[in-house]
C-alpha positions in Angstrom: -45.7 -149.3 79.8 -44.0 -151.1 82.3 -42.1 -154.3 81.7 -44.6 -156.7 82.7 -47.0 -155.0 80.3 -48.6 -152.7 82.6 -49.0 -148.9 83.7 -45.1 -147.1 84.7 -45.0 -146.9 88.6 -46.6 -143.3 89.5 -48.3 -142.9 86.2 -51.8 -142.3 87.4 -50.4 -139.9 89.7 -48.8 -138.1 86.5 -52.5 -137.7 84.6 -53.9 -136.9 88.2 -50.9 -134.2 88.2 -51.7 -133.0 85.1 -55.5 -132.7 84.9 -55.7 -130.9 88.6 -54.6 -127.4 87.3 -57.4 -127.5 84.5 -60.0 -128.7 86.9 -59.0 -125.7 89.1 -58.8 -123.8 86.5 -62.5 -124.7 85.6 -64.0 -124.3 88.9 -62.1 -121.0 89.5 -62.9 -119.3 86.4 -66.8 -120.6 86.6 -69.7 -118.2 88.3 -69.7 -119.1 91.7 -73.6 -119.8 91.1 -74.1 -121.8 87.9 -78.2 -120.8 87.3 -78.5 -117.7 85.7 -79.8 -114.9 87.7 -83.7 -115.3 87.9 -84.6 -112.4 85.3 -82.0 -113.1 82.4 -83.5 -115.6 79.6 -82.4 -119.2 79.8 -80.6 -119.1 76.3 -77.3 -117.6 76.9 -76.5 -114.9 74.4 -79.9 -114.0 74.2 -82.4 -111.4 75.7 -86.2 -110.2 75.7 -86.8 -107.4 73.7 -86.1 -104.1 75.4 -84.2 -105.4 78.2 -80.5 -104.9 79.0 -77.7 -107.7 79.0 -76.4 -108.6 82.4 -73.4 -109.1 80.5 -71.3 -106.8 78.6 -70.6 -106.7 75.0 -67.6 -109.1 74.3 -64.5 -106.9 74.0 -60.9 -107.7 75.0 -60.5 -106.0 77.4 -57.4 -103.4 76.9 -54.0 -103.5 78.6 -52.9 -100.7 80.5 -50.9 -98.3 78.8 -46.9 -97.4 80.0 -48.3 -94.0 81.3 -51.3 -95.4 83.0 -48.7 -98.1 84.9 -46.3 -95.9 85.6 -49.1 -93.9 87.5 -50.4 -96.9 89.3 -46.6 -98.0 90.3 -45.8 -94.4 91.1 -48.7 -93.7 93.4 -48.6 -96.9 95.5 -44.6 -96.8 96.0 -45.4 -92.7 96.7 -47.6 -93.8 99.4 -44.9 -96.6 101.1 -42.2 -94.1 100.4 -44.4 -91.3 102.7 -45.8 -93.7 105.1 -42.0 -95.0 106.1 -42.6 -98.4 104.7 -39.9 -98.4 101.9 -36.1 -98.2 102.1 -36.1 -96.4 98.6 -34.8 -98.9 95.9 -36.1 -98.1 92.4 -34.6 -101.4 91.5 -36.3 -103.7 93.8 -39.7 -101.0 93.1 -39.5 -102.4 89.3 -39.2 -98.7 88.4 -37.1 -97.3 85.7 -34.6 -94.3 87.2 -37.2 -91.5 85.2 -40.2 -93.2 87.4 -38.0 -93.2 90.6 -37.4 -89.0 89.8 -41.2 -88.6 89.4 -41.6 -90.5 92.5 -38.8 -88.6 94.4 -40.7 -85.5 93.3 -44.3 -86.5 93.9 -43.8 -87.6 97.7 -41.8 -84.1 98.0 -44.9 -82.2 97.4 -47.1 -85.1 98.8 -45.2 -84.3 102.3 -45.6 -80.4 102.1 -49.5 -81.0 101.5 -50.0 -83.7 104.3 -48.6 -81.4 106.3 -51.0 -78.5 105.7 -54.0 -80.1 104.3 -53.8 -84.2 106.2 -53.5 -87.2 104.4 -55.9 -87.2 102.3 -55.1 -84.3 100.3 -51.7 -85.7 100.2 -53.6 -89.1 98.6 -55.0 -87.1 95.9 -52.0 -85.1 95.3 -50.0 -88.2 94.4 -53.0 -89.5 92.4 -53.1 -86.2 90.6 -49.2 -86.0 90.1 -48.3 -89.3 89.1 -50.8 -89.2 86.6 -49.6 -85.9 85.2 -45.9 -86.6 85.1 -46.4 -90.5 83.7 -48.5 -89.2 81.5 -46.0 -86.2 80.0 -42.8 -89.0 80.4 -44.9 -91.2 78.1 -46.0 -89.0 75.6 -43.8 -89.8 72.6 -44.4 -93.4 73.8 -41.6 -95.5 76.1 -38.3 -93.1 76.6 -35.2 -94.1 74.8 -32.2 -94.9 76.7 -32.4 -98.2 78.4 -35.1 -100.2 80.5 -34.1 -98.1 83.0 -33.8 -94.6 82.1 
């Protein structure tokens, strides 16, 4: 309260402040259409006998694993790295010094193959090999030595 009794100076725009993320939040995170679809049953949760859910069984869904981000990281910076659009940091990547070897590695044999075979065998080759390699780095689970070893 002020000293005449009444509201600080700029409080309303405080609670304004405050309640615009969740009211984002709210309209973002709500179906763009609000009526269900026209043959799903007007109870949520439940359906007619015999007939699928338009919505899947509530799961969390599961986080990626090191090896499967280490393949995702690896295979897009691959592809910068072989288009020219990288200078070649692993720091400012966000890899770890093993991912930056696998990448060194993978855009090696991505360049032989784009060479032979075009671009688009050398896409799935550093699909293929990131995979691989994350997937044999991280088999013991997340390498000793340092965040970025």
């Amino acid at each position: 309260m002020g000293r005449r009794g009444g509201p600080l100076p700029g409080a309303r725009f405080l609670v304004v402040g405050l309640a615009l993320p969740a009211l984002l939040c709210a309209t973002a995170c709500a179906r763009p259409d609000s009526r269900p679809p026209p043959d799903s049953p007007s109870t949520p949760g439940s359906s007619p006998p015999g007939a699928a859910s338009s919505f899947p069984a509530s799961s969390p869904a599961q986080p990626a694993s090191d090896a499967e981000l280490c393949a995702r990281l690896v295979s897009s910076w691959s592809r910068a790295v072989l288009d020219g659009d990288t200078y070649g940091d692993y720091q400012s990547m966000g890899l770890s010094h093993g991912q930056y070897e696998i990448l060194r590695d993978v855009v090696a044999a991505a360049r032989a193959v784009r060479e032979r075979q075009g671009a688009r065998a050398a896409g799935q080759l550093i699909d293929r090999r990131a995979r691989h390699a994350c997937t044999e780095r991280y088999r013991h689970g997340t390498p000793s030595g340092g965040p970025w070893a």
